[in-house]
C-alpha positions as protocol buffer text, in pm:
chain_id: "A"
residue {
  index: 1
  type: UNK
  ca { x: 0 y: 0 z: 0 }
}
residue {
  index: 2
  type: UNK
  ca { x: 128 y: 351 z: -52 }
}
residue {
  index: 3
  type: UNK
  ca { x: -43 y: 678 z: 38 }
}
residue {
  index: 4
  type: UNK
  ca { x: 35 y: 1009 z: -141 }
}
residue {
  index: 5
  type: UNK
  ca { x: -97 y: 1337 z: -127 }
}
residue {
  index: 6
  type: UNK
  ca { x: -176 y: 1565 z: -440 }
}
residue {
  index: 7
  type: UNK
  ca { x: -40 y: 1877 z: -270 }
}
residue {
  index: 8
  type: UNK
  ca { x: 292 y: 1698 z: -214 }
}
residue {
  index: 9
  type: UNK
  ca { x: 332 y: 1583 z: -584 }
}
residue {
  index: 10
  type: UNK
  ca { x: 468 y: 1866 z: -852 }
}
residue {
  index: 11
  type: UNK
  ca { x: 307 y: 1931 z: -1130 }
}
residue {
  index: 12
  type: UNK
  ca { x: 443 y: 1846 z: -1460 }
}
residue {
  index: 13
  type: UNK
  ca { x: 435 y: 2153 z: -1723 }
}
residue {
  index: 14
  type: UNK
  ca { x: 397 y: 1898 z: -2080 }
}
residue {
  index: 15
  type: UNK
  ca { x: 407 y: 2303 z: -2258 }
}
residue {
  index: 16
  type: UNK
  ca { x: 277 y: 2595 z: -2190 }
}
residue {
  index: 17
  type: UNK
  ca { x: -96 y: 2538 z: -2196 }
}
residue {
  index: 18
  type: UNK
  ca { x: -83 y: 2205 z: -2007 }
}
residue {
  index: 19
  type: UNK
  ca { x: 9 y: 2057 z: -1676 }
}
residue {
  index: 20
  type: UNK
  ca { x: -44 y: 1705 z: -1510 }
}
residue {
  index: 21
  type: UNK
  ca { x: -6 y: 1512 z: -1168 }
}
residue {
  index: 22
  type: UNK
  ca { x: -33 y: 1115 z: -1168 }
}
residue {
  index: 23
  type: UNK
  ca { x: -38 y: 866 z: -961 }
}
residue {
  index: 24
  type: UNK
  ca { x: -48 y: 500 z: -1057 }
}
residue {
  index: 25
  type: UNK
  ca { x: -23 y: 113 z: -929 }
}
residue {
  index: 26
  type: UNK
  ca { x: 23 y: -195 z: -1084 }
}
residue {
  index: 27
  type: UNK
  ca { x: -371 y: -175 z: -1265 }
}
residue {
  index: 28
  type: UNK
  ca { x: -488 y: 128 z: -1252 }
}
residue {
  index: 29
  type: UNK
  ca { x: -378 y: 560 z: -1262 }
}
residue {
  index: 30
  type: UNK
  ca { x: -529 y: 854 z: -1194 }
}
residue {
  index: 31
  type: UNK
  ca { x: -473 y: 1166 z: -1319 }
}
residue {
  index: 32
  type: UNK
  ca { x: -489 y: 1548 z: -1266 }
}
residue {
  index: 33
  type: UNK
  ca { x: -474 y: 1789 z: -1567 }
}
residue {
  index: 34
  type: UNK
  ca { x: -466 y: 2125 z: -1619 }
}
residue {
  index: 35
  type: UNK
  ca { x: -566 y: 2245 z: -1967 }
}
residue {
  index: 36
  type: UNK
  ca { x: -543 y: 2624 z: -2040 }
}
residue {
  index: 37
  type: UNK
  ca { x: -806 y: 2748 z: -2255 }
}
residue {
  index: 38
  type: UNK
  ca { x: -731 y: 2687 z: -2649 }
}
residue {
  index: 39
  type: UNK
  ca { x: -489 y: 2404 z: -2539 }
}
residue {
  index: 40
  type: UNK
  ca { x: -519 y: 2141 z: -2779 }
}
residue {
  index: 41
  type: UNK
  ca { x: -446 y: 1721 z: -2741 }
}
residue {
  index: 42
  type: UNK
  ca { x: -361 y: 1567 z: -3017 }
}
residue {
  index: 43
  type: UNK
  ca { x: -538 y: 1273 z: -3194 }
}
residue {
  index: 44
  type: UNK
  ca { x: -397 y: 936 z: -3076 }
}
residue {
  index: 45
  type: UNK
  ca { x: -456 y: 579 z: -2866 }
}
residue {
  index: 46
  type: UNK
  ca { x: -386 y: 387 z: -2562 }
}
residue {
  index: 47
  type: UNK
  ca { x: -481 y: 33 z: -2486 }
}
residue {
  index: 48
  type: UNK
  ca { x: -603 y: 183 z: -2150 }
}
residue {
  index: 49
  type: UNK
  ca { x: -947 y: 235 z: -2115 }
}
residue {
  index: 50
  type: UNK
  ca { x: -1053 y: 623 z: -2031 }
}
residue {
  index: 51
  type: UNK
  ca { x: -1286 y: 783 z: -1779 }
}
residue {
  index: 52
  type: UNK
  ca { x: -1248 y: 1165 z: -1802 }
}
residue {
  index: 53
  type: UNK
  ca { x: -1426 y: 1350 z: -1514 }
}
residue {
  index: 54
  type: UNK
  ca { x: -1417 y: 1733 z: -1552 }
}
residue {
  index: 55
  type: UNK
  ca { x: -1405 y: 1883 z: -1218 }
}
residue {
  index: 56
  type: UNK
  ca { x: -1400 y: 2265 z: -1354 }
}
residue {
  index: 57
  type: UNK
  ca { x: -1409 y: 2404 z: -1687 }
}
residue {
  index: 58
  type: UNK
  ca { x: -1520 y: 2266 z: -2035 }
}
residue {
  index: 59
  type: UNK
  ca { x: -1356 y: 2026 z: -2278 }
}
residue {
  index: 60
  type: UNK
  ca { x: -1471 y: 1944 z: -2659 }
}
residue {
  index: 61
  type: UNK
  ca { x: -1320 y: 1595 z: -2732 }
}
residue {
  index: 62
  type: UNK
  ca { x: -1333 y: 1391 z: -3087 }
}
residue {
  index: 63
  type: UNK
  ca { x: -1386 y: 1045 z: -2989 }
}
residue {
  index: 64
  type: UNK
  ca { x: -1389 y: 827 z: -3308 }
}
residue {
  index: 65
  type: UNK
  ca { x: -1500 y: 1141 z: -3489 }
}
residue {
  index: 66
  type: UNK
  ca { x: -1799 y: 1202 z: -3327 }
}
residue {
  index: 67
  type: UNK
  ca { x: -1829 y: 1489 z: -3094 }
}
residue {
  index: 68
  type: UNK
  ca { x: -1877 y: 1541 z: -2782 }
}
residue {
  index: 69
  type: UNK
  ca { x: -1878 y: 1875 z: -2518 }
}
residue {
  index: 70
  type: UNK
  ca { x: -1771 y: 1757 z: -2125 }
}
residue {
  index: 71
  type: UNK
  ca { x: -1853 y: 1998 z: -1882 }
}
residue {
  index: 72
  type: UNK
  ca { x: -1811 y: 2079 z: -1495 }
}
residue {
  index: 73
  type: UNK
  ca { x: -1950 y: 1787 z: -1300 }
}
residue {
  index: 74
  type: UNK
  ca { x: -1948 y: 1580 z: -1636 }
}
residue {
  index: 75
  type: UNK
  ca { x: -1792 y: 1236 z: -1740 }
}
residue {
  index: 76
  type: UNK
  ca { x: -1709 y: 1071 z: -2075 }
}
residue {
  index: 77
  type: UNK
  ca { x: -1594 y: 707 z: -2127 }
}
residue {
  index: 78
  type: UNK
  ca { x: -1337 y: 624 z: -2347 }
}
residue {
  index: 79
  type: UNK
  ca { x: -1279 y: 294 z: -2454 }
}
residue {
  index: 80
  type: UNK
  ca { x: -943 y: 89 z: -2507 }
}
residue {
  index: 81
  type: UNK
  ca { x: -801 y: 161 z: -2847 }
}
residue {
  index: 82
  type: UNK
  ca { x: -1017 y: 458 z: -2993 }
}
residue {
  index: 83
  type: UNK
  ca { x: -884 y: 772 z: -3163 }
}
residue {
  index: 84
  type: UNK
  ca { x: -970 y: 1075 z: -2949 }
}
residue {
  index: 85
  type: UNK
  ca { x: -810 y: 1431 z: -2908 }
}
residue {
  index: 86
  type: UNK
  ca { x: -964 y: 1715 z: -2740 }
}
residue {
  index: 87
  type: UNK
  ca { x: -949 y: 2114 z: -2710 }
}
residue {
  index: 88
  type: UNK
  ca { x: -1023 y: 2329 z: -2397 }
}
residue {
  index: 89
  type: UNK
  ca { x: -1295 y: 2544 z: -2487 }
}
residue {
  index: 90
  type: UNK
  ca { x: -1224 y: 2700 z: -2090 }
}
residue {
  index: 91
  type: UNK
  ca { x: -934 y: 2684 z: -1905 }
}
residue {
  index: 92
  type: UNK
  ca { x: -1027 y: 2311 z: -1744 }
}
residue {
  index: 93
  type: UNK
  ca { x: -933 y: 2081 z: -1422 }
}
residue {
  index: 94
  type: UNK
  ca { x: -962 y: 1726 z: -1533 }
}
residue {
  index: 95
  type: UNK
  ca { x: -895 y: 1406 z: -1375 }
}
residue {
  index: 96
  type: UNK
  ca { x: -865 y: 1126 z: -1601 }
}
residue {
  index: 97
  type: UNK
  ca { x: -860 y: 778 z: -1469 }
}
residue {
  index: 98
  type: UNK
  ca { x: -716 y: 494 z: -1689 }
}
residue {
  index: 99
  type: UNK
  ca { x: -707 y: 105 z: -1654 }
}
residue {
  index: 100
  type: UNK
  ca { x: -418 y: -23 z: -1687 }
}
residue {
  index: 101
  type: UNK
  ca { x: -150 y: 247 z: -1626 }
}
residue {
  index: 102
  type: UNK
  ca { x: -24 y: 441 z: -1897 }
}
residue {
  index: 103
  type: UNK
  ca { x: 305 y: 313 z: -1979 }
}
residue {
  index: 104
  type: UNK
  ca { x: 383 y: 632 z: -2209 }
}
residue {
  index: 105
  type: UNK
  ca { x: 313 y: 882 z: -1949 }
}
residue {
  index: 106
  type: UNK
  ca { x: 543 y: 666 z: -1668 }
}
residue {
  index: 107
  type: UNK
  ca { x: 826 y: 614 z: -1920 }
}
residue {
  index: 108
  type: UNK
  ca { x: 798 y: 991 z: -2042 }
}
residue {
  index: 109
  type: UNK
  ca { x: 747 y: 828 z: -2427 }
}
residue {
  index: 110
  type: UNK
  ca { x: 460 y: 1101 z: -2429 }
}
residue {
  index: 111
  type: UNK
  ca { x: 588 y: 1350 z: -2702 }
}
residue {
  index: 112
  type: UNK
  ca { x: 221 y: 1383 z: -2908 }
}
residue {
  index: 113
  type: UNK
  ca { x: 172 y: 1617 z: -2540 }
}
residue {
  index: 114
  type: UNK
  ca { x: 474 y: 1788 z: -2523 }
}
residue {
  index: 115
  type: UNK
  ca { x: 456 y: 1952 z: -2833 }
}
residue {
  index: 116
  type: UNK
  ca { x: 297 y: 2303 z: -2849 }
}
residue {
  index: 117
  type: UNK
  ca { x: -13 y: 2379 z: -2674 }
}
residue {
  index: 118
  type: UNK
  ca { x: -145 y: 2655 z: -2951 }
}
Protein backbone atom coordinates (compact mmCIF):
# COMPACT_ATOMS: atom_id res chain seq x y z
CA UNK A 1 0.00 0.00 0.00
CA UNK A 2 1.28 3.51 -0.52
CA UNK A 3 -0.43 6.78 0.38
CA UNK A 4 0.35 10.09 -1.41
CA UNK A 5 -0.97 13.37 -1.27
CA UNK A 6 -1.76 15.65 -4.40
CA UNK A 7 -0.40 18.77 -2.70
CA UNK A 8 2.92 16.98 -2.14
CA UNK A 9 3.32 15.83 -5.84
CA UNK A 10 4.68 18.66 -8.52
CA UNK A 11 3.07 19.31 -11.30
CA UNK A 12 4.43 18.46 -14.60
CA UNK A 13 4.35 21.53 -17.23
CA UNK A 14 3.97 18.98 -20.80
CA UNK A 15 4.07 23.03 -22.58
CA UNK A 16 2.77 25.95 -21.90
CA UNK A 17 -0.96 25.38 -21.96
CA UNK A 18 -0.83 22.05 -20.07
CA UNK A 19 0.09 20.57 -16.76
CA UNK A 20 -0.44 17.05 -15.10
CA UNK A 21 -0.06 15.12 -11.68
CA UNK A 22 -0.33 11.15 -11.68
CA UNK A 23 -0.38 8.66 -9.61
CA UNK A 24 -0.48 5.00 -10.57
CA UNK A 25 -0.23 1.13 -9.29
CA UNK A 26 0.23 -1.95 -10.84
CA UNK A 27 -3.71 -1.75 -12.65
CA UNK A 28 -4.88 1.28 -12.52
CA UNK A 29 -3.78 5.60 -12.62
CA UNK A 30 -5.29 8.54 -11.94
CA UNK A 31 -4.73 11.66 -13.19
CA UNK A 32 -4.89 15.48 -12.66
CA UNK A 33 -4.74 17.89 -15.67
CA UNK A 34 -4.66 21.25 -16.19
CA UNK A 35 -5.66 22.45 -19.67
CA UNK A 36 -5.43 26.24 -20.40
CA UNK A 37 -8.06 27.48 -22.55
CA UNK A 38 -7.31 26.87 -26.49
CA UNK A 39 -4.89 24.04 -25.39
CA UNK A 40 -5.19 21.41 -27.79
CA UNK A 41 -4.46 17.21 -27.41
CA UNK A 42 -3.61 15.67 -30.17
CA UNK A 43 -5.38 12.73 -31.94
CA UNK A 44 -3.97 9.36 -30.76
CA UNK A 45 -4.56 5.79 -28.66
CA UNK A 46 -3.86 3.87 -25.62
CA UNK A 47 -4.81 0.33 -24.86
CA UNK A 48 -6.03 1.83 -21.50
CA UNK A 49 -9.47 2.35 -21.15
CA UNK A 50 -10.53 6.23 -20.31
CA UNK A 51 -12.86 7.83 -17.79
CA UNK A 52 -12.48 11.65 -18.02
CA UNK A 53 -14.26 13.50 -15.14
CA UNK A 54 -14.17 17.33 -15.52
CA UNK A 55 -14.05 18.83 -12.18
CA UNK A 56 -14.00 22.65 -13.54
CA UNK A 57 -14.09 24.04 -16.87
CA UNK A 58 -15.20 22.66 -20.35
CA UNK A 59 -13.56 20.26 -22.78
CA UNK A 60 -14.71 19.44 -26.59
CA UNK A 61 -13.20 15.95 -27.32
CA UNK A 62 -13.33 13.91 -30.87
CA UNK A 63 -13.86 10.45 -29.89
CA UNK A 64 -13.89 8.27 -33.08
CA UNK A 65 -15.00 11.41 -34.89
CA UNK A 66 -17.99 12.02 -33.27
CA UNK A 67 -18.29 14.89 -30.94
CA UNK A 68 -18.77 15.41 -27.82
CA UNK A 69 -18.78 18.75 -25.18
CA UNK A 70 -17.71 17.57 -21.25
CA UNK A 71 -18.53 19.98 -18.82
CA UNK A 72 -18.11 20.79 -14.95
CA UNK A 73 -19.50 17.87 -13.00
CA UNK A 74 -19.48 15.80 -16.36
CA UNK A 75 -17.92 12.36 -17.40
CA UNK A 76 -17.09 10.71 -20.75
CA UNK A 77 -15.94 7.07 -21.27
CA UNK A 78 -13.37 6.24 -23.47
CA UNK A 79 -12.79 2.94 -24.54
CA UNK A 80 -9.43 0.89 -25.07
CA UNK A 81 -8.01 1.61 -28.47
CA UNK A 82 -10.17 4.58 -29.93
CA UNK A 83 -8.84 7.72 -31.63
CA UNK A 84 -9.70 10.75 -29.49
CA UNK A 85 -8.10 14.31 -29.08
CA UNK A 86 -9.64 17.15 -27.40
CA UNK A 87 -9.49 21.14 -27.10
CA UNK A 88 -10.23 23.29 -23.97
CA UNK A 89 -12.95 25.44 -24.87
CA UNK A 90 -12.24 27.00 -20.90
CA UNK A 91 -9.34 26.84 -19.05
CA UNK A 92 -10.27 23.11 -17.44
CA UNK A 93 -9.33 20.81 -14.22
CA UNK A 94 -9.62 17.26 -15.33
CA UNK A 95 -8.95 14.06 -13.75
CA UNK A 96 -8.65 11.26 -16.01
CA UNK A 97 -8.60 7.78 -14.69
CA UNK A 98 -7.16 4.94 -16.89
CA UNK A 99 -7.07 1.05 -16.54
CA UNK A 100 -4.18 -0.23 -16.87
CA UNK A 101 -1.50 2.47 -16.26
CA UNK A 102 -0.24 4.41 -18.97
CA UNK A 103 3.05 3.13 -19.79
CA UNK A 104 3.83 6.32 -22.09
CA UNK A 105 3.13 8.82 -19.49
CA UNK A 106 5.43 6.66 -16.68
CA UNK A 107 8.26 6.14 -19.20
CA UNK A 108 7.98 9.91 -20.42
CA UNK A 109 7.47 8.28 -24.27
CA UNK A 110 4.60 11.01 -24.29
CA UNK A 111 5.88 13.50 -27.02
CA UNK A 112 2.21 13.83 -29.08
CA UNK A 113 1.72 16.17 -25.40
CA UNK A 114 4.74 17.88 -25.23
CA UNK A 115 4.56 19.52 -28.33
CA UNK A 116 2.97 23.03 -28.49
CA UNK A 117 -0.13 23.79 -26.74
CA UNK A 118 -1.45 26.55 -29.51
Amino acid sequence: MTHYRWDDLPKERLNEKLERRFIHGERGMISQIWLAKGSIVPTHTHEAEQISYIVDGHLRLWVDEKVFDVRTGEVLVIPSGVPHRAEAILDTYDMDIFAPPRRDWIEGRDAYLRGGGR
